[in-house]
Residue, then its C-alpha position, 0 to 999 in steps of 0.5 A: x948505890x956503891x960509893x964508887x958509882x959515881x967516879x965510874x959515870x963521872x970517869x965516862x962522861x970525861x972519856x967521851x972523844x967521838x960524842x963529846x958532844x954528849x959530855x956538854x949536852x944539858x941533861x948530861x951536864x947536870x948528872x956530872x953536876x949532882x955526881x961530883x960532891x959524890x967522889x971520894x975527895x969531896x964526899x964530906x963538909x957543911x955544903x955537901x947536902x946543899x950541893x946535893x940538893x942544888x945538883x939533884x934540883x938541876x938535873x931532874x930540871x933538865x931531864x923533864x925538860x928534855x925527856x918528858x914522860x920517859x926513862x934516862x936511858x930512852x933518854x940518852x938514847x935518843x941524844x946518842x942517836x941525834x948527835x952529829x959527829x964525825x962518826x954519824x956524818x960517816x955512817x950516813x953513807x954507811x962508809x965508818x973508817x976502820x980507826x973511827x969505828x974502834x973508837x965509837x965503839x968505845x964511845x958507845x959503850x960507855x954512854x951504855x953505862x951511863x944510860x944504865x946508871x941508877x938515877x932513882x937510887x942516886x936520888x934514894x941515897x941523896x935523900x938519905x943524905x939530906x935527912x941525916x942532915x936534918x933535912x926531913x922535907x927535901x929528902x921526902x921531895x927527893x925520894x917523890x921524884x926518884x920514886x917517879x923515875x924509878x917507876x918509869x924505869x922498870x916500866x920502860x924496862x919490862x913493857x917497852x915504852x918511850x922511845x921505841x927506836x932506841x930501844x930497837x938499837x940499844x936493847x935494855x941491858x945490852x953493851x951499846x958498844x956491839x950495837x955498833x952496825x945497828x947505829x950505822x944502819x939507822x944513821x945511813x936510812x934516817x940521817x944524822x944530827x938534825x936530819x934523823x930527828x926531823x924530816x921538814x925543813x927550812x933555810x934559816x937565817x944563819x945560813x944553814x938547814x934549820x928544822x920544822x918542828x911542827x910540821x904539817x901532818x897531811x898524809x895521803x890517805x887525808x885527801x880526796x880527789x885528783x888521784x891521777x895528778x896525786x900518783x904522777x907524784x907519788x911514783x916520781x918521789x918513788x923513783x927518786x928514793x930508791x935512787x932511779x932517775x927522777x923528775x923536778x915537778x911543777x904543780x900548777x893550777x887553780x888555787x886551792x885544788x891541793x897542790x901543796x897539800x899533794x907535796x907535804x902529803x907524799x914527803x910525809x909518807x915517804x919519811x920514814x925511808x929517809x925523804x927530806x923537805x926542805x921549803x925555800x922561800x922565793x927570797x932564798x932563791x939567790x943562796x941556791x949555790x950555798x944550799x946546793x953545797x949544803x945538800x950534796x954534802x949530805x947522803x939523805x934525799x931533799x925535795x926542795x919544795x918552792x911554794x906558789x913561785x912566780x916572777x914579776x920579770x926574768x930577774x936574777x932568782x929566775x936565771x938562778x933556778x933556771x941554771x938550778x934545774x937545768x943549764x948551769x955550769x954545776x950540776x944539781x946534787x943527785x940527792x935532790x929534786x925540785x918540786x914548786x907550785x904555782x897558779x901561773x902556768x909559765x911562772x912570770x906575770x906575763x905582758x900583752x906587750x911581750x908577745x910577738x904582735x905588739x912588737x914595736x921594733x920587730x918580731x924577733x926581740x918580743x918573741x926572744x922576751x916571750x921564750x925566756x919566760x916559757x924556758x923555766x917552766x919548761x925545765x920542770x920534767x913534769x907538770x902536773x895539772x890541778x884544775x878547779x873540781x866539777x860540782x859533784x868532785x867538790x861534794x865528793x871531797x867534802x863529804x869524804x873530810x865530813x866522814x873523816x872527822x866524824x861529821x857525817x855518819x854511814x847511812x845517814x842520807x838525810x844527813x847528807x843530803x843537808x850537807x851537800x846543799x850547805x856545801x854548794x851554799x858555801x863555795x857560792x857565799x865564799x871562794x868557789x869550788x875547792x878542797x880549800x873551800x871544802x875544808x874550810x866548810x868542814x872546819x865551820x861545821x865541825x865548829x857548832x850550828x848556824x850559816x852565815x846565811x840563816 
């Protein structure tokens, strides 16, 4: 390592305008930290190889806790393809004013240079340091981890490992300043910030768009049955990514038929060009003008995905997501659509007293009463079926999640055949006939022997 390295990263990390987020980020932090008894007016005294060792100590802290299994500069470039800045909200929409795209530029190039910077030699010549301070055990450590960082440098370098993606738009080597377009492009398809490093969300309780980061992982080639109901979705969510007229989807049905599993399984599958979930409990039915707000400010499309909704009455939440999909003095954000499920065909628990015959004071009002609650429903573009499977849809399922995880074996008819007669005893014993059941039967067959009944 030069003597002058360190004035040279310590000098961009400063200069960072566009990604100044970046200069604050942890990781980042803890590099200027290790830097700094480096420069030229501090380089000297007793405390130098304390401050080394403090500073080293904190930085390889925070690039294990931020980056595990990966090289710094996957690191850096994956911090610098999530930030969310006035540059990644413009490339959204792939429309970078000219003056901020020079700026960036200048930005990128020098997180380039830091990226590349030599944290194994930095730890090579701490460890020196540390030794002519007679520190022989903590230079012995510290040559260890800049061995490991060393190593996993070279590797990444020569074999392509770690983040793929940012090694696709920062190519080892390259000057990130000319990749300028390539961030653009990967920015307006995946979105910024959050909305490139995650693609469920829900709303949160400050008020904003807060990330699963442990989605459910379904996809579509993991379920088995109701094909025509599952296509309805998959060409609707089709239509709507490629920014066609689409519809807002009510799943209803039978409970435990897969009508959330459908929803999460075709925005998984979609993710990859930029879908977006976004799970709103009922209760966040009343903030929809603020999500909607929200939304419309972003360029990446949002499934906003109501789960098992239904109404006690014709409350405020219904008239509010009445107005949502159809009727209201604003409109509906063109990058979103609404996909609920629900076990009540019209969605409010309806009455025997609702209903035009058991009127007291007339017809009228009681049918008035009943096309209020008709009118949500009514609004969903498209329905879409999911009724409880016949005996063989049912054994069909099960086998297909017994053969996916390995369970049943091709040919073995013997076999099978055991598991079909422990699959019919199962949905009798326990919820009917289902894919919950299903794989709730798989789940207990995959666990070990024995049924309750035996």
């Amino acid at each position: 390592m030069k003597p002058q390295d360190p004035c040279r990263v310590l000098a961009d990390i400063a200069g960072l305008s566009v990604f100044s987020n970046l200069g604050s980020h942890p990781l980042v932090k803890a590099l200027a930290r290790v830097l700094t008894p480096l420069s030229p007016d501090r380089a000297s005294g007793k405390d130098l190889p304390r401050e080394l060792l403090e500073g080293w100590a904190a930085f390889t802290g925070a690039f294990f806790l931020y980056n595990p299994g990966n090289s710094f500069y996957t690191a850096l470039a994956a911090l610098t393809l999530g930030d969310e800045n006035p540059f990644t909200r413009a490339a959204e929409g792939a429309r970078v004013p000219p003056l901020l795209e020079a700026v960036t530029r200048v930005d990128l190039s020098r997180l380039g240079r830091i990226a590349r910077f030599d944290v194994s030699g930095l730890g090579f010549y701490i460890a020196a340091i540390l030794r002519d301070g007679g520190l022989e055990e903590a230079a012995r450590d510290c040559e260890e981890t800049a061995r490991a960082l060393w190593i996993a440098e070279g590797t990444e370098a020569a074999e392509g490992f770690g983040n793929s993606e940012g090694a696709t738009v920062f190519p080892h080597g390259s000057d990130w300043g000319e990749a300028l377009p390539a961030v653009v492009d990967y920015i307006a398809l995946r979105g910024a910030g959050l909305l490139g490093q995650y693609h469920a969300f829900y709303w949160g309780a400050r008020g904003s768009l807060s990330p699963v980061r442990n989605p459910d992982p379904v996809g579509l080639s993991g379920l088995s049955g109701y094909e025509e109901q599952r296509s309805l979705v998959v060409s609707n969510t089709r239509r709507f990514i490629e920014r066609k007229p689409a519809n807002n989807l009510l799943l209803y049905g039978d409970r435990g038929t897969g009508k959330s599993a459908t929803v999460k399984a075709v925005c998984n599958e979609f993710a990859p060009r930029g879908l977006r979930l976004l799970e709103l409990r009922k209760s966040d039915l009343s903030q929809l003008p603020v999500i909607l707000e929200t939304l419309a400010s972003r360029s990446s499309r949002f499934v906003i995905f109501i789960d098992d909704l239904s109404f006690e009455s014709t409350d405020d939440s219904f008239t509010t997501l009445k107005a949502l999909l159809e009727g209201g003095v604003e409109a509906k954000p063109a990058n979103a659509v609404v996909y609920a499920t629900s076990n009540r065909r019209h969605l409010v628990k309806e009455r025997f007293s609702d209903r035009p015959a058991a009127a007291v004071d007339g017809e009228v009002r009681a049918f008035d009463t009943m096309q209020e609650q008709f009118s949500l429903a009514d609004r969903f573009g498209l329905t879409v079926v999911f009724t409880t499977p016949t005996q063989e849809e049912y054994l069909e399922i099960a086998c297909f999640i017994a053969e996916k995880r390995g369970i049943l074996k091709a040919g073995d008819e013997g076999a099978r055949k055991t598991f079909r007669e422990n699959a019919l005893r199962w949905e009798r014993w326990f919820n009917g006939r289902s894919p919950r059941t299903a794989v709730q039967y798989a789940d207990w067959v995959e666990g070990g022997k024995g049924f309750p009944w035996e």
